[in-house]
FITIVO-87018 format. One line per 8 residues: number of its first residue (from 0); their letters; for each residue x negated, y, z of N, C-alpha, C, O. Coordinates in Angstrom, 2 decimals, always signed. Example, Ala and Ser with C-alpha at 12.3 -4.5 7.8 and 13.67 -1.06 7.14 Angstrom:
BEGIN
0	AS	-13.19:-5.69:+7.80:-12.30:-4.50:+7.80:-13.20:-3.30:+7.80:-14.24:-3.32:+8.46 | -12.85:-2.25:+7.08:-13.67:-1.06:+7.14:-12.90:+0.03:+7.87:-13.41:+1.14:+8.04
END
This chain:
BEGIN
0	XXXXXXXX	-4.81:-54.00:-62.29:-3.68:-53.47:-61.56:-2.41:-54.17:-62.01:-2.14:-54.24:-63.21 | -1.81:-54.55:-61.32:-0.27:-55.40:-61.21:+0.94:-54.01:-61.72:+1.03:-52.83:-61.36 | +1.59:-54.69:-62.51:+2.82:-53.90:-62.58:+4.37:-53.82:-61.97:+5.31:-54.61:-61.94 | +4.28:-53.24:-61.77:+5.21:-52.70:-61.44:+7.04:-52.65:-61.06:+7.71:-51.68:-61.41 | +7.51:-53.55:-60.48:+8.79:-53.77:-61.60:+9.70:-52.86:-61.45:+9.60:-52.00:-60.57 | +10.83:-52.93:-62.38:+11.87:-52.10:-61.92:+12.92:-52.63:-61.10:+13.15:-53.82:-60.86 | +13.53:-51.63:-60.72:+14.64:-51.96:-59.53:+15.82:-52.76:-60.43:+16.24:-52.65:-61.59 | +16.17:-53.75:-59.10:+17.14:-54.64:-60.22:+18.30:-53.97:-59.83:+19.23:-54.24:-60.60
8	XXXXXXXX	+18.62:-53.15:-58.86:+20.32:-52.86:-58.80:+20.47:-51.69:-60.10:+21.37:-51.74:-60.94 | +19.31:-50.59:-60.05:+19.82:-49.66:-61.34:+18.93:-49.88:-62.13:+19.05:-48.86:-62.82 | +18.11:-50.43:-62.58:+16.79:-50.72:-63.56:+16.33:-49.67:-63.84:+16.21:-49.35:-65.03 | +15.90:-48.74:-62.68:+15.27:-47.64:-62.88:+13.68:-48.01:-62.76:+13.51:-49.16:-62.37 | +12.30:-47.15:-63.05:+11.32:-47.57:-63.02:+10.58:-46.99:-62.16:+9.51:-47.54:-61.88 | +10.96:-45.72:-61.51:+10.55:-44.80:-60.67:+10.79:-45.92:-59.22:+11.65:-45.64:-58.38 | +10.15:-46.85:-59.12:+10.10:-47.49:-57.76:+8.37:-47.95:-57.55:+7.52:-48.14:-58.41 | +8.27:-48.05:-55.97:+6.91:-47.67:-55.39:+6.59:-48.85:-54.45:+7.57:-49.33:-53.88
16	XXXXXXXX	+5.41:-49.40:-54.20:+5.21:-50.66:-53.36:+4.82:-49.73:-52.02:+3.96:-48.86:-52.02 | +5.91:-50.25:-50.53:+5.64:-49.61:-49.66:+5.21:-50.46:-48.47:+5.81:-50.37:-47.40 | +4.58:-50.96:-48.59:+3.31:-52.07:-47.43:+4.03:-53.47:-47.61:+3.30:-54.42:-47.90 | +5.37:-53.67:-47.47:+5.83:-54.79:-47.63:+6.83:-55.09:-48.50:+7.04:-56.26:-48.82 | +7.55:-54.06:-48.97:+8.81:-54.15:-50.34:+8.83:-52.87:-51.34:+8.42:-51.73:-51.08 | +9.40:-53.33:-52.54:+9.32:-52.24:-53.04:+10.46:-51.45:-52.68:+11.49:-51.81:-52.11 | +10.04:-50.04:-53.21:+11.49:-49.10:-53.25:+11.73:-48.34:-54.04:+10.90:-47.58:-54.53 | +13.33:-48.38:-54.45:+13.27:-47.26:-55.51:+14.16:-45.75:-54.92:+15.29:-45.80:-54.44
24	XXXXXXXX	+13.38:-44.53:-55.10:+13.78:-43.57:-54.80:+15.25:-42.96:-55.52:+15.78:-41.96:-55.05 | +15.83:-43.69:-56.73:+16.66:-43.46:-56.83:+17.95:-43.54:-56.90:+18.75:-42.78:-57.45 | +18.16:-44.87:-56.10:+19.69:-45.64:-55.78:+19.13:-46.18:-54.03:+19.99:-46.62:-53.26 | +17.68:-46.07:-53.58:+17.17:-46.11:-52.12:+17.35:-48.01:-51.96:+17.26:-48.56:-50.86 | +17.50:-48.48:-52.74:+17.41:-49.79:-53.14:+16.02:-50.56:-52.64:+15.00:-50.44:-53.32 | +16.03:-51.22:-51.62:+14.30:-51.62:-51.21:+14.53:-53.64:-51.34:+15.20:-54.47:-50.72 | +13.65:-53.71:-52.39:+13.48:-55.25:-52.44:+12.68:-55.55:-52.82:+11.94:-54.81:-53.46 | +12.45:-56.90:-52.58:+11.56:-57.49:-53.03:+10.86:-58.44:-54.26:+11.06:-59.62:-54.00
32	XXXXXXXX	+10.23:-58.29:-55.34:+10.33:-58.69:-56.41:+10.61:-60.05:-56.50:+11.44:-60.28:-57.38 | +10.15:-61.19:-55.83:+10.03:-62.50:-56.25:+11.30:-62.70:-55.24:+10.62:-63.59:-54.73 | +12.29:-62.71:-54.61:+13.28:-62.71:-53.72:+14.67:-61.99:-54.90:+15.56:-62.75:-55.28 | +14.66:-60.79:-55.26:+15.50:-59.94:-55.94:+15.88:-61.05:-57.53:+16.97:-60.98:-58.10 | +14.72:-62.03:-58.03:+14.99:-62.68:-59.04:+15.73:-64.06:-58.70:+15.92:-64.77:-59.69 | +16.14:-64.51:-57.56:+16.82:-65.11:-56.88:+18.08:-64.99:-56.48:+18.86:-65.88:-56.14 | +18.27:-63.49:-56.55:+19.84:-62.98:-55.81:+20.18:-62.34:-57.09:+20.45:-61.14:-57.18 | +20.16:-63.05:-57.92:+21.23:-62.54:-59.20:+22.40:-63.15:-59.60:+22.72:-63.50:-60.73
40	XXXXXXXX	+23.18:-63.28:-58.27:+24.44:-63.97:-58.77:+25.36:-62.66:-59.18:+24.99:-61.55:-58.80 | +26.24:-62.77:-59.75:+27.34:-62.12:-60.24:+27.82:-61.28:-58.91:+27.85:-61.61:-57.72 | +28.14:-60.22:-59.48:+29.23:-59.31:-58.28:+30.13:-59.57:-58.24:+30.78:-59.53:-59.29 | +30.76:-60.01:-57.04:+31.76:-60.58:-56.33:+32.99:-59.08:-55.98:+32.70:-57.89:-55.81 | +34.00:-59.57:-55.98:+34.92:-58.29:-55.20:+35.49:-59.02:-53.84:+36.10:-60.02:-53.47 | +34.85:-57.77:-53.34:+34.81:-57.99:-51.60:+35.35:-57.01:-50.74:+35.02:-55.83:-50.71 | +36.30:-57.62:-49.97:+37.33:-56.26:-48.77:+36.37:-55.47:-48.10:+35.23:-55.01:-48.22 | +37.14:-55.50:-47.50:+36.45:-54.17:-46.37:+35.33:-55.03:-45.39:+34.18:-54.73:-45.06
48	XXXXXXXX	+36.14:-56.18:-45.08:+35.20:-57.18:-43.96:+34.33:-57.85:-44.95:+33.49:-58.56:-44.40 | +34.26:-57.85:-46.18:+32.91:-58.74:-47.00:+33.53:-60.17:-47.20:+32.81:-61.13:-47.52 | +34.91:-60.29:-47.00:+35.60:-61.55:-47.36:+35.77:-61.57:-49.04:+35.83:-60.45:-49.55 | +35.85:-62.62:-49.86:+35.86:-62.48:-51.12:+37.41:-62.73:-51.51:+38.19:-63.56:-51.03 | +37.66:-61.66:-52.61:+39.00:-61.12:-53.22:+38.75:-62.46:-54.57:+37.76:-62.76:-55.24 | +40.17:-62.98:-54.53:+40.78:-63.30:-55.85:+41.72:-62.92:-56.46:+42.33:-62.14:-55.73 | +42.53:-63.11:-58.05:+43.11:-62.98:-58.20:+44.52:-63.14:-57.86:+44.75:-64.35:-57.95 | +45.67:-62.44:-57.49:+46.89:-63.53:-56.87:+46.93:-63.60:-55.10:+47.70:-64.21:-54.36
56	XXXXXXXX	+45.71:-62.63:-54.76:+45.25:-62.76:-52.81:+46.59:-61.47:-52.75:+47.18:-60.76:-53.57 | +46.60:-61.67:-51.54:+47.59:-60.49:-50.38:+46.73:-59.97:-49.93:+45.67:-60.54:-49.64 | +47.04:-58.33:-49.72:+45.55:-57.74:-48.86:+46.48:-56.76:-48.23:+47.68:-56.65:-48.47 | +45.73:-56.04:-47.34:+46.38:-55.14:-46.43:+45.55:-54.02:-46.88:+44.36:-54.04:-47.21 | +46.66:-52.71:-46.84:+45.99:-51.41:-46.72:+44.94:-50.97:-45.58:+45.24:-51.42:-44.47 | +44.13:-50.41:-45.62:+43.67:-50.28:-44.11:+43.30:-48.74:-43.37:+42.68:-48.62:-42.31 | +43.92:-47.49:-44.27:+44.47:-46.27:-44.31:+44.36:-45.99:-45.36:+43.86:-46.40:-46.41 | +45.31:-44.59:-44.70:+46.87:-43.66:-45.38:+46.27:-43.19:-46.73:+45.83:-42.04:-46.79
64	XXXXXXXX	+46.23:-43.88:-47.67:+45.79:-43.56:-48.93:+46.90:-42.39:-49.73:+48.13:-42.44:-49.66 | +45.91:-41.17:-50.62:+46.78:-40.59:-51.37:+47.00:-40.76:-52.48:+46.09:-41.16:-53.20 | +48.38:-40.51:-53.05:+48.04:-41.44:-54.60:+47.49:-39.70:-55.33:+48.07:-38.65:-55.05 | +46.45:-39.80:-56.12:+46.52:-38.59:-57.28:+47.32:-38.37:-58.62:+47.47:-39.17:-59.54 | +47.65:-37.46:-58.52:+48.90:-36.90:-59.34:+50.17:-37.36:-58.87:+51.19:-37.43:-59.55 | +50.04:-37.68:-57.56:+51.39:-38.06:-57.18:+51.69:-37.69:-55.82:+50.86:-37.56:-54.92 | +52.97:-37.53:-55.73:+53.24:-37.02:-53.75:+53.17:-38.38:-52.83:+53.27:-38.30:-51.61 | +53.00:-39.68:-53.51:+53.52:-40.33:-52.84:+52.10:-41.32:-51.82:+51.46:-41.91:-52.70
72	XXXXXXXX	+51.70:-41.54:-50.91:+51.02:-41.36:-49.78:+51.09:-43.02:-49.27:+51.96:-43.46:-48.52 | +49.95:-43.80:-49.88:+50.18:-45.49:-49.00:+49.82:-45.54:-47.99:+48.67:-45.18:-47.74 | +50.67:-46.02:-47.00:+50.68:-46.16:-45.38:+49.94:-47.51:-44.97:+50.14:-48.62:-45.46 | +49.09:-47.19:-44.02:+47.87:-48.05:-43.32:+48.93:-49.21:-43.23:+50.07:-48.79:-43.02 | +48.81:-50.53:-43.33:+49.59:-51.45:-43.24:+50.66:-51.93:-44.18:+51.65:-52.64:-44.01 | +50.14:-51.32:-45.26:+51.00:-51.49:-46.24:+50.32:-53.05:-47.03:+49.18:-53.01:-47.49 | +51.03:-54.16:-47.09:+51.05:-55.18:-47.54:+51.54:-55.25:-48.93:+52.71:-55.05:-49.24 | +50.38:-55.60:-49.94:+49.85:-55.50:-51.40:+49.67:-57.35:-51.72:+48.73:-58.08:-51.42
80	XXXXXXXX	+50.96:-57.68:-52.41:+50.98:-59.16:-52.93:+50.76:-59.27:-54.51:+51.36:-58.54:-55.29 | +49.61:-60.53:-55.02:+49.35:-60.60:-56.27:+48.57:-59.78:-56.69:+48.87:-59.19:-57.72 | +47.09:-59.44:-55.89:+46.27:-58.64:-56.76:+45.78:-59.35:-58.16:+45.88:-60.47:-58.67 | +45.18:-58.06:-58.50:+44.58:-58.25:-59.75:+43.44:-57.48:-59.69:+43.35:-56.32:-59.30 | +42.30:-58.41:-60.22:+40.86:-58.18:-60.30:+40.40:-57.17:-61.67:+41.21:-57.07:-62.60 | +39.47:-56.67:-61.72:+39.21:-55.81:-63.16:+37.63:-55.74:-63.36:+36.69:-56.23:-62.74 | +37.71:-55.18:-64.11:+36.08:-55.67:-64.30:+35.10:-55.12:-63.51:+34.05:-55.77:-63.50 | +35.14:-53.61:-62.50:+34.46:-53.73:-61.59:+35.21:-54.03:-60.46:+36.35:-53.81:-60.04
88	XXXXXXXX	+33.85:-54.79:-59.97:+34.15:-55.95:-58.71:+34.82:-54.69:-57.40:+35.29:-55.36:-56.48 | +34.91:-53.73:-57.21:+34.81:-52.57:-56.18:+36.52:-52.01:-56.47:+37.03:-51.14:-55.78 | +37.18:-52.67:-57.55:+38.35:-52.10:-57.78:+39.22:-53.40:-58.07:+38.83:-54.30:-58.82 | +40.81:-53.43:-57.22:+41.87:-54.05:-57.81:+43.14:-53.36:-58.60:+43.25:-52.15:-58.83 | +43.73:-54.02:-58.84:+44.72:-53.73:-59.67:+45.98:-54.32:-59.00:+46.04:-55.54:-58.82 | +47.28:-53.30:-58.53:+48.05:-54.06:-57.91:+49.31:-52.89:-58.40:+49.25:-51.88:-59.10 | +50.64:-53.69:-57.55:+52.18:-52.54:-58.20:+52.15:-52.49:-56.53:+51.92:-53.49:-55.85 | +52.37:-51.40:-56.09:+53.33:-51.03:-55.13:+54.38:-50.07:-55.20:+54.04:-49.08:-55.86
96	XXXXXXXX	+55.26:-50.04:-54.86:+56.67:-49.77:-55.06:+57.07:-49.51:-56.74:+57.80:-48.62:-57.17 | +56.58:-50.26:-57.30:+56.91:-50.29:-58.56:+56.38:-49.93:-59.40:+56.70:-50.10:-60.58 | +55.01:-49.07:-58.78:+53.79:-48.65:-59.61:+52.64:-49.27:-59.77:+52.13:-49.76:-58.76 | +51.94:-49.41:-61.09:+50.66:-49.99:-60.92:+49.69:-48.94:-60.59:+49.72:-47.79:-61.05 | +48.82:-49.43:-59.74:+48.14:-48.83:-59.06:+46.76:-49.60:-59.01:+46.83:-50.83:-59.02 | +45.30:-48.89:-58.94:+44.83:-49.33:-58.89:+44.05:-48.77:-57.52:+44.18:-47.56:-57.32 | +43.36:-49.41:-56.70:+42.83:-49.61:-55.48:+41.53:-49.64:-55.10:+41.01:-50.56:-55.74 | +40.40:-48.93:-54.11:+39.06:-49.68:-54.09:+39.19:-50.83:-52.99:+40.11:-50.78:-52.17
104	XXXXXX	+38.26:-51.86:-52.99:+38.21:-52.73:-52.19:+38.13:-52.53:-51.09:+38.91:-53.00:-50.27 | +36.87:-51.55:-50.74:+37.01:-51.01:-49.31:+38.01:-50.29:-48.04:+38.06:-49.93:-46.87 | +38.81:-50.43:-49.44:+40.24:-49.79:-48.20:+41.50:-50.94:-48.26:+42.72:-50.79:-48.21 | +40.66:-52.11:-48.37:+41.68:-53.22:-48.41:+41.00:-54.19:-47.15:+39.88:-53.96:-46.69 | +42.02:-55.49:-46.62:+41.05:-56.71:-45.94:+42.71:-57.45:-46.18:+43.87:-57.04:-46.19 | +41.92:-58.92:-46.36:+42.75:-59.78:-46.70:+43.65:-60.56:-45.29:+44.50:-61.43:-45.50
END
């Protein structure tokens, strides 16, 4: 009997061969073993459209974000110059109106 592997997005082990890929029931992650050891490039930070973020890019808000602990409310179209990247790829780092703020990608496009 062949083993098994674990899932490469959470390296969980609770994953199952289902006629043609595996899957893991607990991030719903379905791949394929000899393919998945191929797509291990680094996580990229990516907008809303899947365009790739650098450091120093302009991005656009793309709605009315609330800030927490604060009254103050970023408006859809709000233009964000000189991001800054952080170590997860899913979050920037930027000042608007004088605050640093940090941002998810998905509510950004360049």
């Amino acid at each position: 009997m062949s083993e098994i592997p674990k899932c490469p997005k959470c390296q969980s082990e609770n994953t199952y061969f289902d006629g043609s890929l595996y899957v893991c029931p607990d991030c719903f992650n379905e791949f394929n073993p000899d393919q998945a050891a191929a797509e291990t490039e680094p996580d990229v930070a990516r907008d809303s459209n899947g365009a790739e973020l650098l450091d120093g890019d302009a991005v656009t808000v793309i709605k009315d974000l609330k800030v927490k602990g604060s009254s103050m409310v970023i408006k859809r179209g709000t233009k964000v110059k000189s991001i800054r990247l952080t170590e997860n790829p899913e979050e920037v780092d930027c000042k608007i109106e004088g605050s640093s703020i940090v941002l998810k990608t998905c509510f950004l496009k360049k």
